[in-house]
Backbone as JSON Lines, residues from 0, in Angstrom:
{"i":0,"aa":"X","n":[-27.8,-11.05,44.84],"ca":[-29.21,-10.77,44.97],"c":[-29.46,-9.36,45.48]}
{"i":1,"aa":"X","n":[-28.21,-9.26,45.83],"ca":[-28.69,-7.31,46.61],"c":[-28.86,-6.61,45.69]}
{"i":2,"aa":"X","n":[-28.43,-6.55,44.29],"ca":[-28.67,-5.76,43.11],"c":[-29.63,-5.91,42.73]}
{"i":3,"aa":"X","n":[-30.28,-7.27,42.75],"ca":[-31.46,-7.27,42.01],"c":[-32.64,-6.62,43.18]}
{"i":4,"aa":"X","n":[-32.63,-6.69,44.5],"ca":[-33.34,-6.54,45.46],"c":[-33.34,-4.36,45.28]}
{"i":5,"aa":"X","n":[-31.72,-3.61,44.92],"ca":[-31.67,-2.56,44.89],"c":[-32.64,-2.34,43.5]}
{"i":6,"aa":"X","n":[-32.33,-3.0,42.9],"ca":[-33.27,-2.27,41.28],"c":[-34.73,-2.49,41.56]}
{"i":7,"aa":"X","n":[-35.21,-3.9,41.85],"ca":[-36.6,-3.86,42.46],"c":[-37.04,-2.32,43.3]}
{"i":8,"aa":"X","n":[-36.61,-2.07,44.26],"ca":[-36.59,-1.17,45.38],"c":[-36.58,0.05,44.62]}
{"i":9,"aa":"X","n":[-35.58,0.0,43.11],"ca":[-35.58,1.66,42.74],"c":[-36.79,1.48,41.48]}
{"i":10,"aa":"X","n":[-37.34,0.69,41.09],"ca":[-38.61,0.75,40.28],"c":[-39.68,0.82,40.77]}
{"i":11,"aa":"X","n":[-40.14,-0.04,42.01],"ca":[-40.7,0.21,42.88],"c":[-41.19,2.07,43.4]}
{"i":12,"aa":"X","n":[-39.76,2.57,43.67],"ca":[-40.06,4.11,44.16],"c":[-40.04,5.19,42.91]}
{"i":13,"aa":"X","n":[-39.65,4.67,41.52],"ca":[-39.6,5.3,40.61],"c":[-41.32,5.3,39.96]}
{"i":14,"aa":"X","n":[-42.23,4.85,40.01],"ca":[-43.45,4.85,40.19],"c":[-43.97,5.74,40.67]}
{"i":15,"aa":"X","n":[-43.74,5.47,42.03],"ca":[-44.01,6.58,43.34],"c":[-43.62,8.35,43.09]}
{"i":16,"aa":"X","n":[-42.4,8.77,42.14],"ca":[-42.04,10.0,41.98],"c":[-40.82,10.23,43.04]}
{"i":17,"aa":"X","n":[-40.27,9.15,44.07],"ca":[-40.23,9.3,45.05],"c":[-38.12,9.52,44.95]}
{"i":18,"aa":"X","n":[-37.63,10.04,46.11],"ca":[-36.35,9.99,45.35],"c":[-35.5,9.34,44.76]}
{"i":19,"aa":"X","n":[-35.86,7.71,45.25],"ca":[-34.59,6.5,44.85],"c":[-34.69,6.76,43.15]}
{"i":20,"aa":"X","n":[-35.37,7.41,42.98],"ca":[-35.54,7.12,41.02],"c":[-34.27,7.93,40.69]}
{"i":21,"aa":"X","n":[-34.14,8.87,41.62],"ca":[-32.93,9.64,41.34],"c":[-31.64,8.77,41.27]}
{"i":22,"aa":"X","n":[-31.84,7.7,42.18],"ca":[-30.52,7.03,42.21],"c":[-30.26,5.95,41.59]}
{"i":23,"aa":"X","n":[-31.31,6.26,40.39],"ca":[-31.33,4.83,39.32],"c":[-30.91,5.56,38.53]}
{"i":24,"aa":"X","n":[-30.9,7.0,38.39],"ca":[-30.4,7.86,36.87],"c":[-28.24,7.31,37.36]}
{"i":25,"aa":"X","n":[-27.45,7.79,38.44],"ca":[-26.31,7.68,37.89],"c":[-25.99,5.96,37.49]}
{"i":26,"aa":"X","n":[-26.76,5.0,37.65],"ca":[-26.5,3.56,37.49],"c":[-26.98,3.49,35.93]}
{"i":27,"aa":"X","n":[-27.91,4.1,35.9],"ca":[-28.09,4.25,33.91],"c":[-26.98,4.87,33.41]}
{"i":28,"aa":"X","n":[-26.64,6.02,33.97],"ca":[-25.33,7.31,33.72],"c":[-24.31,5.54,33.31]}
{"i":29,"aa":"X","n":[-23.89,4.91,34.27],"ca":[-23.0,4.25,34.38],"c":[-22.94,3.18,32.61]}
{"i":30,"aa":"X","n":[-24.01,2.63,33.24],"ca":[-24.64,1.54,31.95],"c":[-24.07,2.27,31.04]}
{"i":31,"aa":"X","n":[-24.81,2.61,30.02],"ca":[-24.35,3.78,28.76],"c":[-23.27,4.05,28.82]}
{"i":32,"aa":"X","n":[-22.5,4.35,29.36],"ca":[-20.81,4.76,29.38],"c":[-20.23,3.5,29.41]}
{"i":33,"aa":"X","n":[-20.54,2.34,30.07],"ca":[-19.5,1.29,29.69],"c":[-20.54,0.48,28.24]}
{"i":34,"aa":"X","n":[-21.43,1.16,27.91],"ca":[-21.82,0.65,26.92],"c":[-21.43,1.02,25.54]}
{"i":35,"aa":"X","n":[-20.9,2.32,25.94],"ca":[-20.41,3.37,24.75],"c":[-18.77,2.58,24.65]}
{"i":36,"aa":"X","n":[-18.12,2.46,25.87],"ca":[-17.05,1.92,26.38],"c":[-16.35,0.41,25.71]}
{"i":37,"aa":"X","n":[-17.65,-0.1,25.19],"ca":[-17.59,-1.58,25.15],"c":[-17.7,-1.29,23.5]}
{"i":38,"aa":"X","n":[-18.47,-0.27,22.68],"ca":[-18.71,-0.17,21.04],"c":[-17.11,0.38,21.1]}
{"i":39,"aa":"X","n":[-16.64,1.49,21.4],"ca":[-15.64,1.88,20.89],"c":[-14.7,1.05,20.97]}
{"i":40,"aa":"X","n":[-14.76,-0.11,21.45],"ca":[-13.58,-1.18,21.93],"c":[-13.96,-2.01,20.7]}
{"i":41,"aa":"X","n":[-15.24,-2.57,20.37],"ca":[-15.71,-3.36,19.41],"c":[-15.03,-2.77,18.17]}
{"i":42,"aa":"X","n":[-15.47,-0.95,17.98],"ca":[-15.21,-0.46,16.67],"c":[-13.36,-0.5,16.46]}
{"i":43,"aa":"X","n":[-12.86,-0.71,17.58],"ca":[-11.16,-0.73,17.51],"c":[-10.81,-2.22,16.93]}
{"i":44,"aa":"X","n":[-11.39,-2.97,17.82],"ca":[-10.83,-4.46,16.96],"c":[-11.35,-4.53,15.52]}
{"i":45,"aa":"X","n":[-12.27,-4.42,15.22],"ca":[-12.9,-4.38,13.79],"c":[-12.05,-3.97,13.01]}
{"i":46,"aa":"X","n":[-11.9,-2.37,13.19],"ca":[-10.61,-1.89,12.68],"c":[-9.34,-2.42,12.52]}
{"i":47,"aa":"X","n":[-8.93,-3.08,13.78],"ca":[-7.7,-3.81,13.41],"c":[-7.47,-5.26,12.63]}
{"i":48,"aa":"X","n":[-8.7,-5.49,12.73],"ca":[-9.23,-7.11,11.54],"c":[-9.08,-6.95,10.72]}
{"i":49,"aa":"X","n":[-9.44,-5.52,10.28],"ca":[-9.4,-4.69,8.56],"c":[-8.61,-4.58,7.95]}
{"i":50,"aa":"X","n":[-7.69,-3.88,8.92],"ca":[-6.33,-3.46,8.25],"c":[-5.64,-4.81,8.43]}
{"i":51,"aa":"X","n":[-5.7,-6.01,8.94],"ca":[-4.88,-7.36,8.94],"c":[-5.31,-8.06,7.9]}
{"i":52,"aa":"X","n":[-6.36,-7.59,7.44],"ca":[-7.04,-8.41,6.16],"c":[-6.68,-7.83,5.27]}
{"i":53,"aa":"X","n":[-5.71,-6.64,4.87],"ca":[-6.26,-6.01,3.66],"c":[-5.03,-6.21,3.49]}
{"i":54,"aa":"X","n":[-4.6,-6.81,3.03],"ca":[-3.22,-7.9,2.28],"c":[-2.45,-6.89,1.13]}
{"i":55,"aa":"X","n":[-3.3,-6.23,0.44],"ca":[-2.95,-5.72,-0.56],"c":[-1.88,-4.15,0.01]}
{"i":56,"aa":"X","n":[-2.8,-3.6,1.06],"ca":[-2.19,-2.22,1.53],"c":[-1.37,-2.78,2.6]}
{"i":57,"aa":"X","n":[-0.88,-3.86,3.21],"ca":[0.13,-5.08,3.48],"c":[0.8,-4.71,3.17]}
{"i":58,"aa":"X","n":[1.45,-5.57,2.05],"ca":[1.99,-5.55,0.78],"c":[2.88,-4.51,0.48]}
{"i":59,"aa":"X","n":[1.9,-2.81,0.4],"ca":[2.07,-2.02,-0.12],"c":[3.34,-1.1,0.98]}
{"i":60,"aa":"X","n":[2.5,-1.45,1.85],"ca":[3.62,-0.82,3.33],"c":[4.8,-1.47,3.25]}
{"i":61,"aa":"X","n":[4.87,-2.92,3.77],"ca":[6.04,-3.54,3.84],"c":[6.96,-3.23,2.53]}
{"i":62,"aa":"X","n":[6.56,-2.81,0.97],"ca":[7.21,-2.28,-0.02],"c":[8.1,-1.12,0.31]}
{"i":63,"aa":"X","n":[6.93,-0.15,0.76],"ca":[7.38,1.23,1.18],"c":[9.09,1.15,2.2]}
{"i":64,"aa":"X","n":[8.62,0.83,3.21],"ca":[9.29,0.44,4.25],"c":[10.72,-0.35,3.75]}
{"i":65,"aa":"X","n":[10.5,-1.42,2.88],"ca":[11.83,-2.46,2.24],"c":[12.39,-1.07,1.38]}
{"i":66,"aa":"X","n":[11.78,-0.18,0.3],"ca":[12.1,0.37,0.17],"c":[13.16,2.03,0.58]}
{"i":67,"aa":"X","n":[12.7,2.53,1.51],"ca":[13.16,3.03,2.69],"c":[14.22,2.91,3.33]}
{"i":68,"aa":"X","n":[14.31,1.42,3.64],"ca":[15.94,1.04,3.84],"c":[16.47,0.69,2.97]}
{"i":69,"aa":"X","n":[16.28,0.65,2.11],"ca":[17.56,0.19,1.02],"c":[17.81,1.25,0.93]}
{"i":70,"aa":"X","n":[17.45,2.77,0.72],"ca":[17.78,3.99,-0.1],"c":[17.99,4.12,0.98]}
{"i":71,"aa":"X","n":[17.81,4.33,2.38],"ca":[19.1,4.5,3.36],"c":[20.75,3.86,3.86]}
{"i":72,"aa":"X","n":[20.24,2.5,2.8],"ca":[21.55,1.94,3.37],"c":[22.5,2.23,1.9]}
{"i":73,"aa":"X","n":[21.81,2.43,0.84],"ca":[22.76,2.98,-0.04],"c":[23.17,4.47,0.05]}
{"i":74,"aa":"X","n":[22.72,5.46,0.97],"ca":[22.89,6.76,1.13],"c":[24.11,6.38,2.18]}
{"i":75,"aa":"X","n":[24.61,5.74,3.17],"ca":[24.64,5.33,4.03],"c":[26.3,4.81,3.75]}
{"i":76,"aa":"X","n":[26.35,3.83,2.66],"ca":[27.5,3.57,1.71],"c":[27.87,4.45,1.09]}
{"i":77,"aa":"X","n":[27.28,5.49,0.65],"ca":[27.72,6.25,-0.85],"c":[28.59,7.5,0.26]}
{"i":78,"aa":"X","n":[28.32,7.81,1.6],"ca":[28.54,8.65,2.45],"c":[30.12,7.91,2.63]}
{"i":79,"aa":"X","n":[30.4,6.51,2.91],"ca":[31.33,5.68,3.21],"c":[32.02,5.48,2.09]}
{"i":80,"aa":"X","n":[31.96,5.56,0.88],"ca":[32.88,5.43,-0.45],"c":[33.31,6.4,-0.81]}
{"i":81,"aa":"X","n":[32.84,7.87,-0.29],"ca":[33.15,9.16,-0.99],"c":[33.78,9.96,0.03]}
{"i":82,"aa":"X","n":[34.45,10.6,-0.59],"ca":[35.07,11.73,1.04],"c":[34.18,13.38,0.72]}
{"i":83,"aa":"X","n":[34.3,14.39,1.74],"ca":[33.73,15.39,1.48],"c":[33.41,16.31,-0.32]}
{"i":84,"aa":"X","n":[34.41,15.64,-0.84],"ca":[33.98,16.25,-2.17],"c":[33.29,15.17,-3.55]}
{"i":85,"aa":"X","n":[32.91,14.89,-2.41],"ca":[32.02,13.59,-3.26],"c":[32.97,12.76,-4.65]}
{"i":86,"aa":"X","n":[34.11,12.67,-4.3],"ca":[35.14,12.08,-5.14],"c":[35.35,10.73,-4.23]}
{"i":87,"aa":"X","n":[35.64,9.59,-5.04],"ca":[35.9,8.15,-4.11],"c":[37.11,7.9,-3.47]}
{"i":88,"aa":"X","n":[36.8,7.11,-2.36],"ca":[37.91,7.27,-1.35],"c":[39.0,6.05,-2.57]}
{"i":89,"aa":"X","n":[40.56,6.38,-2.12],"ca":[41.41,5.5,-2.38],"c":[40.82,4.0,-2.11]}
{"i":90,"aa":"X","n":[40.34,3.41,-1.18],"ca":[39.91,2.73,-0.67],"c":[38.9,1.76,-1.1]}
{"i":91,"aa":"X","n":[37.88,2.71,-1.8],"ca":[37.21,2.69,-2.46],"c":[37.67,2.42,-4.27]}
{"i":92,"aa":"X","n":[38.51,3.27,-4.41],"ca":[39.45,2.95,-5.8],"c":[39.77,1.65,-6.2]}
{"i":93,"aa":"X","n":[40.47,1.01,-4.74],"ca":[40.96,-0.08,-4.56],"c":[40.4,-1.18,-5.21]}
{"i":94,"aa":"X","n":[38.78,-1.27,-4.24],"ca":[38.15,-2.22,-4.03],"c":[37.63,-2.16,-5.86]}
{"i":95,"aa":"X","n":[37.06,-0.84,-6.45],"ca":[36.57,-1.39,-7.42],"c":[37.31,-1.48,-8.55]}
{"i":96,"aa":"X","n":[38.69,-1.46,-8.44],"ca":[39.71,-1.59,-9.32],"c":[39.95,-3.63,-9.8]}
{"i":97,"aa":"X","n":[40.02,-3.88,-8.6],"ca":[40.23,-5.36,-7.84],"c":[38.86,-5.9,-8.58]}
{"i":98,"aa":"X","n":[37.8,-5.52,-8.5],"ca":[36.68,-5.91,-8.71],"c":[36.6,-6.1,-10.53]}
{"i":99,"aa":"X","n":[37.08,-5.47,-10.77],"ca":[36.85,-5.11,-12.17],"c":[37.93,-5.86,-12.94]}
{"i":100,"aa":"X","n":[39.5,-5.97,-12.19],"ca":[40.28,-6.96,-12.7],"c":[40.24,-8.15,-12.59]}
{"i":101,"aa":"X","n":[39.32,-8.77,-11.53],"ca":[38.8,-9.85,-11.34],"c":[37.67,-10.46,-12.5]}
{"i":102,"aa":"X","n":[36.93,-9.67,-13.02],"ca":[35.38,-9.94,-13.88],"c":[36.76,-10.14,-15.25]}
{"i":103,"aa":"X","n":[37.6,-8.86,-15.32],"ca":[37.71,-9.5,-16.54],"c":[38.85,-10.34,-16.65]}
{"i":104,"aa":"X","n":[39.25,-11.02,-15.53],"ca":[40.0,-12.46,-15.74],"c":[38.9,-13.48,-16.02]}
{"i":105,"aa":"X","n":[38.02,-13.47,-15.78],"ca":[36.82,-14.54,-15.54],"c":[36.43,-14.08,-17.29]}
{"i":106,"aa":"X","n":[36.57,-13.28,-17.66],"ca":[36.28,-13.34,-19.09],"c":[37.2,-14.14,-19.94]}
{"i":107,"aa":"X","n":[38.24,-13.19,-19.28],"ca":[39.45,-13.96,-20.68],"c":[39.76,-15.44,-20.13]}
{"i":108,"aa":"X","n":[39.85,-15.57,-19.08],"ca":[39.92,-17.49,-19.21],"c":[38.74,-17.94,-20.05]}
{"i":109,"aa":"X","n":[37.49,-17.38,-19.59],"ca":[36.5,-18.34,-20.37],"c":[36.41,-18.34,-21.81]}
{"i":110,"aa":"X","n":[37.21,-17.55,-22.37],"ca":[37.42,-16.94,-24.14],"c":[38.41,-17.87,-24.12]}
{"i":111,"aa":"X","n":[39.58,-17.87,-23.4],"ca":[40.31,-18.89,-23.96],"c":[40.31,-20.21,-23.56]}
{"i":112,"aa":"X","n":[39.39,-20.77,-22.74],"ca":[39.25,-22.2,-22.74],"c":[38.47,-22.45,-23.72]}
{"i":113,"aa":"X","n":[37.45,-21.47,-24.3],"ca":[36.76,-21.76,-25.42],"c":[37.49,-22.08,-26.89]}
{"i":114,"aa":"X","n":[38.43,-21.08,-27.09],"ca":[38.81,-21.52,-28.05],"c":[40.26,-22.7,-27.98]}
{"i":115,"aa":"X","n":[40.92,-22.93,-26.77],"ca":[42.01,-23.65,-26.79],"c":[41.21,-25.0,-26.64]}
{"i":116,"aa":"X","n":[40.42,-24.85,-26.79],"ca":[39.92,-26.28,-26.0],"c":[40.16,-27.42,-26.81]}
{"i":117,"aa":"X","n":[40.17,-28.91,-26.12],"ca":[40.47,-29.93,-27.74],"c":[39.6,-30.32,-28.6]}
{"i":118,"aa":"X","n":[40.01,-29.8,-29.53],"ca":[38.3,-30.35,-30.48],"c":[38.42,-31.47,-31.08]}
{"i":119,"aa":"X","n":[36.96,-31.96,-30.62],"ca":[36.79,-33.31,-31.08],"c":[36.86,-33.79,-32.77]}
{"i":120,"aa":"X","n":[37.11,-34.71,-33.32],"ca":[36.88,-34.88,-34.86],"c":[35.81,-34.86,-35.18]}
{"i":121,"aa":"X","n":[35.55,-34.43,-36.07],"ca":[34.12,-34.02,-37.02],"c":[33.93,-35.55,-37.58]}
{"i":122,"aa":"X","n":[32.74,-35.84,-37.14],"ca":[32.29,-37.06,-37.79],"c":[31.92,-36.99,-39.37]}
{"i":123,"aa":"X","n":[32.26,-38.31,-40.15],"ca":[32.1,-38.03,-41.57],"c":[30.52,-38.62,-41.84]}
{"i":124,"aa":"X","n":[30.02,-38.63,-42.73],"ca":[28.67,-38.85,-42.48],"c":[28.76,-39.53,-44.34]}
């Protein structure tokens, strides 16, 4: 009640010309600044509703970004497979030598179970 009793008291003398009116200007000063205080806070969440809604530029970031690391983690490997003259490590030789004699065992068995396989008799019709 003392606030309301101080604002009475400063409208009261703000009538009058008298000084308390003076001491209603820094409590307005105040108002307005946490009022300005309270929009720019409003205009921040809004903003951040926006950009949580906008699914599409979402989307578009998390692309960017997925993108980003992959082309770092293949820069990343290609640094790890190659030695200073950008020629492949032995190591590297190895692995895709192994790799490659592997695919084409998986060929030639499957060529020749295809054709060794037992074939059934041809039904006569």
């Amino acid at each position: 009640m003392a606030t309301n009793d101080t604002a009475h008291s400063a409208r009261t003398h703000q009538d009058d010309g008298s000084a308390p009116a003076e001491e209603a200007k820094p409590e307005l000063a105040e108002v307005q600044a946490d009022i300005e205080r309270t929009r720019a806070d409003l205009a921040d969440t809004v903003d951040q509703l926006t950009a949580k809604l906008d699914v599409k530029t979402r989307v578009r970031n998390s692309l960017a970004d997925t993108k980003d690391d992959a082309t770092a983690q293949l820069r990343r490997l290609q640094d790890r497979a190659t030695d200073d003259e950008g020629k492949p490590t032995p190591t590297t030789l190895g692995i895709g030598g192994g790799t490659l004699a592997a695919v084409l065992a998986v060929i030639v068995l499957a060529l020749w179970r295809r054709n060794n396989a037992t074939r059934r008799p041809r039904r006569r019709r």
